[in-house]
N, C-alpha and C positions, 0 to 999 in steps of 0.2 A: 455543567460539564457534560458534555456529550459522551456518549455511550460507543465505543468502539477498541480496536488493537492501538495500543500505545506502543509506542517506536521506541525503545531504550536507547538503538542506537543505527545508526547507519554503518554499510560495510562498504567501502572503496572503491570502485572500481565497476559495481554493478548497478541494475537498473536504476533501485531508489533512489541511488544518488545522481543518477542522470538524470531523472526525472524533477529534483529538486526536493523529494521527502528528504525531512530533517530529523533529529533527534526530537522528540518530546512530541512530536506532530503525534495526533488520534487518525487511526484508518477508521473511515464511516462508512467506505463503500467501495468495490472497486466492478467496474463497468457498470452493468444494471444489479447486482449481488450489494445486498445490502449488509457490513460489517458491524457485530454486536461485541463482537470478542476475537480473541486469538483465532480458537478454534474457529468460527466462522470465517477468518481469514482465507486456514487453512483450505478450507472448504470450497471456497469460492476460486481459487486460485486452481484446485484441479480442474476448473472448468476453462482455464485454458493451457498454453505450449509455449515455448519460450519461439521467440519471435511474433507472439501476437501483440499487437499492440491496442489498448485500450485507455479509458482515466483512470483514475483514482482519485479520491477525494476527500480531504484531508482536514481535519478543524486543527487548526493554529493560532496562536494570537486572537482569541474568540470569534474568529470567524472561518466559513469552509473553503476549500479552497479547490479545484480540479486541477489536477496536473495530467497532462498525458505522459503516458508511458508505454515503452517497448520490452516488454519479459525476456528475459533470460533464463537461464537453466538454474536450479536455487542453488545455491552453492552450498559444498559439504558440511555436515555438522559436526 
């Protein structure tokens, strides 16, 4: 099992799910930032602005997978 932020669940209407990330899907990476954990997510994502568009890169079904994607604004917590 690869080492990264696990996806509990996707939210409706924004990126992830535009992009195609799923529920249960592992983040390993997103553009050149490479994802170990949540926190690292978190980390990598300051590095950009909603409208930038990069990959992401996802292990599912044992294998990785790149999706692009276009960022939005994170929504409220």
């Amino acid at each position: 099992m690869p080492v990264g932020a696990y996806v509990q669940e996707v939210t409706p209407g924004y990126c992830a799910e535009a992009a195609g990330i799923r529920a249960k899907d592992i983040i390993v990476a997103i553009g050149e930032y490479k994802v170990e954990s949540l926190n690292e997510l978190s980390r990598a994502l300051r590095n950009f602005k909603a409208g930038d568009a990069t990959t992401i890169t996802v292990f599912r079904s044992g294998r990785e997978l790149m999706l692009d994607i276009v960022l939005d604004e994170r929504p409220a917590e």
